[in-house]
N, C-alpha and C positions, 0 to 999 in steps of 0.2 A: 646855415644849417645844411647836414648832406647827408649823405648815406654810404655807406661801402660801394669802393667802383664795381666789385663783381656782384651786387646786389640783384637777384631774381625777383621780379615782375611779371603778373600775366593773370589769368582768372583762373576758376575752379567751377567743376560742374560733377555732376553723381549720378551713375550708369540708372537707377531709374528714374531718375527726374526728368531725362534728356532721352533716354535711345530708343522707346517706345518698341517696336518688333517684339514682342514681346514672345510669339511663339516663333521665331525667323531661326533657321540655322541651329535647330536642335535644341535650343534655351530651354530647360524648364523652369516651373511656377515657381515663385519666391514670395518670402511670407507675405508680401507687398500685393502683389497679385489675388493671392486668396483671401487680404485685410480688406484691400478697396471692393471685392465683388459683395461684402458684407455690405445690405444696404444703412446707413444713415453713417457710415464711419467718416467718407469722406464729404466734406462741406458742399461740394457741388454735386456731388453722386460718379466725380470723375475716375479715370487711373492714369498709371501711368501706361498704358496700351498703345499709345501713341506717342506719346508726347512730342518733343522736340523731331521727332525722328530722326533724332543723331545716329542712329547704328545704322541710317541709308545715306548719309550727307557726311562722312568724314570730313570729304576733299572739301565741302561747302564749311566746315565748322574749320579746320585747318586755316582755307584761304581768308576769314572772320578775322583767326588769331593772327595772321602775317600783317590783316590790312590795319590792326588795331595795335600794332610795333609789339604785342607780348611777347616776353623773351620766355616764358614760364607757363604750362598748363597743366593743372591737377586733375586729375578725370577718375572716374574709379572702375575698377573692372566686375562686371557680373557675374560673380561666384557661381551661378545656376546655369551661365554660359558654359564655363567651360566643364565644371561637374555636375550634370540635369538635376541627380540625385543629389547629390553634395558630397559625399563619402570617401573614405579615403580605399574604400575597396569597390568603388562606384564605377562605371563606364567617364573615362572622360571624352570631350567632345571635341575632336581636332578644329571643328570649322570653329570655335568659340575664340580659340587659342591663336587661328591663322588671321582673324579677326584683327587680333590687338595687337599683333604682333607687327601687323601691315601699320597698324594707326600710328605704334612709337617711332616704328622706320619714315611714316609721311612728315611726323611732326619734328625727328631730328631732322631728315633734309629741309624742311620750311627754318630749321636752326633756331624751334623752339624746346626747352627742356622738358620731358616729360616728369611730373610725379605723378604715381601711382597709387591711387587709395587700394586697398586688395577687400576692405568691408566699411560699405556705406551703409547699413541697414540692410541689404536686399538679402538675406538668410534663403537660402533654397527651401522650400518648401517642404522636402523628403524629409531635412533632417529637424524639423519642427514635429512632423509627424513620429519617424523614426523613436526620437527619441528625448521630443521636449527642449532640441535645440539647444540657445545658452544657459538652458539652465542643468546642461549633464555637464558634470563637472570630468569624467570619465572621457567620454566621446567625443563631446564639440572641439576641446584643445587638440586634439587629434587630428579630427578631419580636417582644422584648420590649419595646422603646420600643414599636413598633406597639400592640401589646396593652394598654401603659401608658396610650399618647395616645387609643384607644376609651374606655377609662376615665375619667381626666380630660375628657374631654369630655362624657361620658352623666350623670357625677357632678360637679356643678361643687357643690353643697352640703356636701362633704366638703372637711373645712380640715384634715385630718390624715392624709396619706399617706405609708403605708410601703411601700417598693421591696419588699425582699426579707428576710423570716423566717430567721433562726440560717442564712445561708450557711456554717458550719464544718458544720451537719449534713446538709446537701444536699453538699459536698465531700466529708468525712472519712466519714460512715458510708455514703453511696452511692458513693462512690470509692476507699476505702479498704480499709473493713471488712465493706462491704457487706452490713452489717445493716438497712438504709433503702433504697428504691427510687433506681435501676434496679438497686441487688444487685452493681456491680461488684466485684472484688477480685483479687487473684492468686491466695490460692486455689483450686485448682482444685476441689477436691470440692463448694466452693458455687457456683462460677461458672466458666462456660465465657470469659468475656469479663474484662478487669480487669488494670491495671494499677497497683498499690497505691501505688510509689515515684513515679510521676508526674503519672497521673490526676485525684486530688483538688485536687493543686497549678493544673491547666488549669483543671478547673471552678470554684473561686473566682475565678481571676482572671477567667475570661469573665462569671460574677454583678455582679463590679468594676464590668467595662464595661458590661455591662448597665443597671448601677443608674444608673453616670455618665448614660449616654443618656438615660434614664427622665429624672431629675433636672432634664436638659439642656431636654427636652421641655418640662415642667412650669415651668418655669422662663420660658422666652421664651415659652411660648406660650398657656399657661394659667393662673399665679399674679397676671399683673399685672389680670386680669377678675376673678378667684375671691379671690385673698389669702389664701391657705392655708399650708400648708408641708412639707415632704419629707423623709423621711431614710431609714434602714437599721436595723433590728433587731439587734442580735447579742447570742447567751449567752457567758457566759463564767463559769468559778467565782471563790471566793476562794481565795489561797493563805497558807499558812501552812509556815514552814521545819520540818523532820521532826526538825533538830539545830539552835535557832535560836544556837550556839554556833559553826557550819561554816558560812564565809563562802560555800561551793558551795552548800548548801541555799537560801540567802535569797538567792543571786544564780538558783537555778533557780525560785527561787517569780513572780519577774519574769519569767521565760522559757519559763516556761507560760503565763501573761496573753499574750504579747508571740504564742504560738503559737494561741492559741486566739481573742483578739480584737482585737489589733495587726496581723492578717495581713490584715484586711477593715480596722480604722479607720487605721493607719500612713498605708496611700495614700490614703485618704476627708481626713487631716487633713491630713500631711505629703508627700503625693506620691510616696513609696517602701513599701517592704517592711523590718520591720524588721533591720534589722544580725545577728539571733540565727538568724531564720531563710534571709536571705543565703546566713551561715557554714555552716549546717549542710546546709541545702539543695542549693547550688550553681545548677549550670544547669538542674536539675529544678524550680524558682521561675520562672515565665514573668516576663518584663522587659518593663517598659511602655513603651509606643512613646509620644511625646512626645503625640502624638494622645489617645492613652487617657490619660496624667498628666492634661493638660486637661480632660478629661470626668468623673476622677475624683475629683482632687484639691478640696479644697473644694464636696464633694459632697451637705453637709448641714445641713439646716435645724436639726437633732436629732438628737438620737443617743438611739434607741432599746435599751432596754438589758434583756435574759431574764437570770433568776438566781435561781438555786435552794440552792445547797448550799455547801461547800466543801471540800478537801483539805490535808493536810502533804504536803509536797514534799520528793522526797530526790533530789538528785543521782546521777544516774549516770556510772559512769565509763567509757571505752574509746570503741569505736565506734560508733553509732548505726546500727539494720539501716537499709536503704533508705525500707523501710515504715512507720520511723516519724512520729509526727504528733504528740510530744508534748513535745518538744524535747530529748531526753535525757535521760529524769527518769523518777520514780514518784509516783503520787499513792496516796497511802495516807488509810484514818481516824483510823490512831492516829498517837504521836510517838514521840521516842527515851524518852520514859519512860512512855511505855506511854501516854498517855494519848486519850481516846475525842474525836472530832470532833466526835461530836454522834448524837443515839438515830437507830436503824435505822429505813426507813419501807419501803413494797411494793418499792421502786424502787432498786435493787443500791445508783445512782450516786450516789442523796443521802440526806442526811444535815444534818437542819438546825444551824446555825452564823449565830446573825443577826449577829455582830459582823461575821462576812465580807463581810456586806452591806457595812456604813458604809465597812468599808474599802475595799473596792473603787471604791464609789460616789468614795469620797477617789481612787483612784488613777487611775481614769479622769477626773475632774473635773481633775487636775493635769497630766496628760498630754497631756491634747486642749485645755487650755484655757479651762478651767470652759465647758463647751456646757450648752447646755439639754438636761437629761437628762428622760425619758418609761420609765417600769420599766414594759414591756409586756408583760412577764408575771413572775412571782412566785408558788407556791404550793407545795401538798405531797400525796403522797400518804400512805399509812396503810399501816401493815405488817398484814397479811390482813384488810383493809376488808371484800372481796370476799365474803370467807367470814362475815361475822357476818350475825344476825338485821338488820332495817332500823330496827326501834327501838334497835340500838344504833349501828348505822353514822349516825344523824342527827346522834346524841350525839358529835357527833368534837372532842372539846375538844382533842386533839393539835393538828389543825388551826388551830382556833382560835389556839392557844395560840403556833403556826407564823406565823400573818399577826401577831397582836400584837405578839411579839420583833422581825420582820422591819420592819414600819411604824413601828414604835418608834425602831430604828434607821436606817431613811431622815429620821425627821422631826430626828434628831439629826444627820445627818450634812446635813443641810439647816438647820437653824437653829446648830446650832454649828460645824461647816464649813463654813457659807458654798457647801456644792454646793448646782447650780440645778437640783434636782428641781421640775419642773411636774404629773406625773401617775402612780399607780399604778395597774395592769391585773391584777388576780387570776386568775392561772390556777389552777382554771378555772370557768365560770359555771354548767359543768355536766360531768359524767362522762361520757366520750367515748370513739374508738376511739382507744386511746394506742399507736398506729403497732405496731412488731413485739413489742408486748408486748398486742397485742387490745385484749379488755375487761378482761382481769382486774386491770391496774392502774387504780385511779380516782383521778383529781384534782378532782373537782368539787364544788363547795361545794353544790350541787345532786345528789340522790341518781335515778340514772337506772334505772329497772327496766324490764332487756330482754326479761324473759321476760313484762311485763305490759303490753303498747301502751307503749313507751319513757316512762312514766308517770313525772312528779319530782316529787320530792319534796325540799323541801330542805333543809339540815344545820344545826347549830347554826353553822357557822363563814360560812354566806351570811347569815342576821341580823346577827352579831358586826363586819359590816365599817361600815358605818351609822355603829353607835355609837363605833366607834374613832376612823373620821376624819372624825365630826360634833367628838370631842374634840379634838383636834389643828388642825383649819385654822382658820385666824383668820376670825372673822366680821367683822372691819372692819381 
């Protein structure tokens, strides 16, 4: 079993999770910022104000990735760094830009490759106020080519750029369920503002156009100087049927794919929304004007791909409420005979499943067309990491034991499928603020101590990636 010899390796992290500074060098607020000061949103009462204090420690996070052999680091840049406001008629902020600019120059000479996220969630705060953010179908694709094209331009040594981070979780849990900034929902006890049945539906599609634009940008104005390349992030689980006996179970196991990551790639590949969400939808599915088809449709260089766990899927039957987002179904861990998806870890929603990988990897590769796939993030957390001694939390062979199955099975589904995986990104390079769950959840292969100078230390499972896909990639 192997891998491609030029195969990229290395971890991934997300400019609030990690850079903490939050008011350093000009930064303004971001919807993350004015979400966490709302008291009961996040699980401990944290933010991300501190966090890693990556935006004071490059050379420290740098020297992490040299000691740890990553050939590959995805990081993402603070949109409210470099534009306070966000706007594409906004003050931009050179120290933001001098910033990142230094980090890509430190991390080519250490001869790791940069990807760039350009939106991981952190929305500038202006343009939520301004003008309701992703949900102006008018303004936000605007400001965000603007904001794309300062980057692409400040950054022209970056060959690897991603538009936009998990847009199902910028839509669905800030538009939805409003567990993720800006906290929309119906709702009322959590949220004054919120529209659950139609909301999330506008904000992915304006991410769409946004990303199209972006793309557009890059495209005509900047790849044929630089020679880089462009795409979109999105997570998505595996499915598996809950009765693989009931033709509605393993036709809902496609129908959760098709709701979770067919809703952002359908139009990126084939210029529509798929057929599932259409039907059940209706005219709460925004309809793309031939304009946005254009901008959208073959919108990628790559298809960046987040995946972590999986689910059995059970059909539901009758009527679907307004609110839902998950196509008429249940995602369960067990099946109809009881049996277990995969061991419990901090995090409710996963549960590891590495065959779900390969498959997916298969179903996405056969859908879109075998694209060149990039796995941009990947990892696990640890059921009560938090709470143990630090000499045991280093010893996290779960972990370990988590990337081996999971790499194992991309290298299979790339050498005996025939999928064109080029790069795996571990989430994550270090323990960070994992959105409305704080600190207490950790992913990072790296052990973070907040109560000692954000001091790391790191795991048995940040050594363990070296050795795995020094075995695996072909050296000739």
């Amino acid at each position: 079993m192997s891998l491609p010899k030029d195969f990229l390796w290395g971890f991934a992290t997300a400019s609030y999770q990690i850079e903490g500074s939050a008011d350093v060098d000009g930064r303004g607020p971001s919807i993350w910022d004015t979400f966490c000061a709302i008291p009961g949103k996040i699980a401990d009462g944290s933010s991300g104000a501190v966090a890693c204090d990556s935006y004071k420690r490059t050379k420290e996070d740098i020297d992490l990735l040299k000691s740890l052999g990553a050939k590959a680091y995805r990081f993402s840049i603070s949109w409210s760094r470099i534009i306070p406001i966000g706007g594409r008629n906004d003050p931009i902020n050179q120290k933001g830009i001098d910033h990142y600019v230094k980090f890509v120059d430190d991390l080519l000479e250490a001869g790791i490759t940069p990807f760039i996220t350009l939106f991981h969630w952190d929305l500038p705060d202006g343009l939520d106020k301004r003008y309701g953010g992703l949900l102006n179908r008018e303004e936000f694709p605007l400001d965000f080519e603007n904001y794309a094209r300062v980057m692409f331009k400040a950054i022209p040594k970056c060959k690897h750029w991603i538009t936009f981070n998990e847009p199902w979780c910028s839509s669905i849990l800030g538009y939805n369920t409003g567990y993720f900034a800006p906290g929309h929902t119906s709702d009322r006890s959590r949220s004054a503002v919120g529209d659950s049945a139609r909301e999330p539906w506008i904000a992915g599609h304006n991410i769409l156009v946004a990303h199209g634009r972006a793309v557009k940008a890059y495209r005509e104005d900047f790849k044929p100087t630089q020679g880089g390349e462009i795409g979109i992030t999105l997570n998505g689980d595996a499915t598996l049927p809950w009765d693989p006996e009931d033709p509605a179970d393993v036709e809902a196991c496609d129908r959760k794919i098709e709701f979770a990551i067919s809703w952002f790639a359908d139009p990126i590949y084939f210029g529509t929304y798929p057929e599932s969400m259409r039907k059940q939808l209706g005219d709460r599915l925004p309809t793309f004007t031939d304009e946005e088809v254009a901008l959208v449709k073959g919108s990628n260089d790559f298809y960046g791909m987040n995946h972590y766990t999986a689910n059995y899927i059970k059909h539901k039957t009758g009527t679907p409420p307004d609110d839902d987002f998950l196509g008429n179904l249940e995602t369960l861990f067990y099946n109809k005979n009881g049996d277990c998806i995969g061991p419990e870890t901090q995090s409710f929603w996963l549960r590891p499943h590495a065959q779900g990988f390969r498959d997916l990897l298969n179903w996405l590769s056969k859908r879109y067309g075998h694209p060149k796939i990039y796995v941009t993030e990947n990892g696990t957390s640890l059921k009560g990491e938090n709470d143990m001694p630090l000499e045991k939390i280093v010893e996290d062979d779960f972990r370990v034991k988590y990337f081996n199955d999971y790499v194992n099975a991309m290298a299979k589904a790339s050498e005996e499928d025939g999928v064109d995986v080029r790069g795996y990104l571990a989430w994550s390079l270090m323990d960070n603020f994992e959105w409305a769950e704080g600190y207490e959840t950790r992913f990072g292969v790296t052990y973070v101590d907040y109560e000692h100078d954000q001091k790391r230390h790191p795991k048995k499972s940040a050594k363990s990636l070296a050795k795995l896909f020094d075995g695996l990639i072909k050296k000739e």
